[in-house]
C-alpha positions, -999 to 999 in steps of 0.1 A, spaced: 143 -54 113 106 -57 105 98 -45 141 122 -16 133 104 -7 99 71 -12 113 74 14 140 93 38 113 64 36 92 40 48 121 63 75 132 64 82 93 28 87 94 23 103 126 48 131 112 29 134 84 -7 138 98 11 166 118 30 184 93 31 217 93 53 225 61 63 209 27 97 205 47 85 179 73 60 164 48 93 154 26 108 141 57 75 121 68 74 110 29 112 98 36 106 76 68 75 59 50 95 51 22 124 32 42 97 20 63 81 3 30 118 -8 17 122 -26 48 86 -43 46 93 -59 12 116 -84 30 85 -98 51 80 -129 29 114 -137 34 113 -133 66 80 -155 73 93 -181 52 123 -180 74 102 -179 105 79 -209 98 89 -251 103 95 -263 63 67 -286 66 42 -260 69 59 -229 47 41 -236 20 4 -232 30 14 -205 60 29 -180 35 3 -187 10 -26 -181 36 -8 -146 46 0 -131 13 -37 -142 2 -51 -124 29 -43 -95 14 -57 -95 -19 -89 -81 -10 -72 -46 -2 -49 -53 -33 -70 -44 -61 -105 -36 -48 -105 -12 -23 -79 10 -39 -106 7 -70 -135 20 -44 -116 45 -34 -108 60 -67 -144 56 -79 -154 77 -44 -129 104 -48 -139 110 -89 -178 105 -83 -178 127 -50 -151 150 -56 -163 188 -65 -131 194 -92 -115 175 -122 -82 182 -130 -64 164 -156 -45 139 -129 -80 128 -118 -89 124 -152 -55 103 -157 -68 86 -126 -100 77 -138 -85 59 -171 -63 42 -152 -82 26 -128 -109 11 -152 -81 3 -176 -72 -18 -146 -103 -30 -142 -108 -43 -178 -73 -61 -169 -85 -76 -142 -120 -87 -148 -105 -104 -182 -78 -125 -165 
């Protein structure tokens, strides 16, 4: 099933990237999202995967790997598009409260 979503997800985005109109954008936006239901069983499936003795460290170690890209390169990416972006709208705006918001979160906690 994982396997399955996975390779969804990149057709998902490979029909997106290729679009042509809104239709087959909705459609590629359709495949991701089943693609990223499926994925939310991963931790289940790990801990599933992995003798008992060493679940506890192995599925720590994974889902810490990825709390870099969690929180601080959606932040840099944000910060990019507002500082380097030639427009303001008012969801950009919303953006930019948001994010620091977030940020103030995070760096108090």
């Amino acid at each position: 099933m994982v396997m399955g979503t996975s390779v969804l997800g990149l057709a998902g985005c490979i029909v997106g990237a290729t679009a042509k109109n809104i239709d087959t954008l909705v459609g590629a936006n359709l495949m991701n999202g089943l693609a990223a239901a499926g994925q939310l069983s991963f931790g289940i499936v790990l801990g599933e995967l992995v003798p008992n003795k060493h679940r506890g460290p192995i599925v720590t170690l994974v889902f810490l790997s990825s709390l870099p890209f969690a929180g601080t390169l959606g932040m840099i990416l944000i910060c990019a598009y507002l500082l380097y972006a030639n427009f303001f709208k008012s969801s950009d705006l919303l953006l930019l409260v948001l994010s620091f918001s977030r940020l103030l979160l995070v760096g108090a906690g």
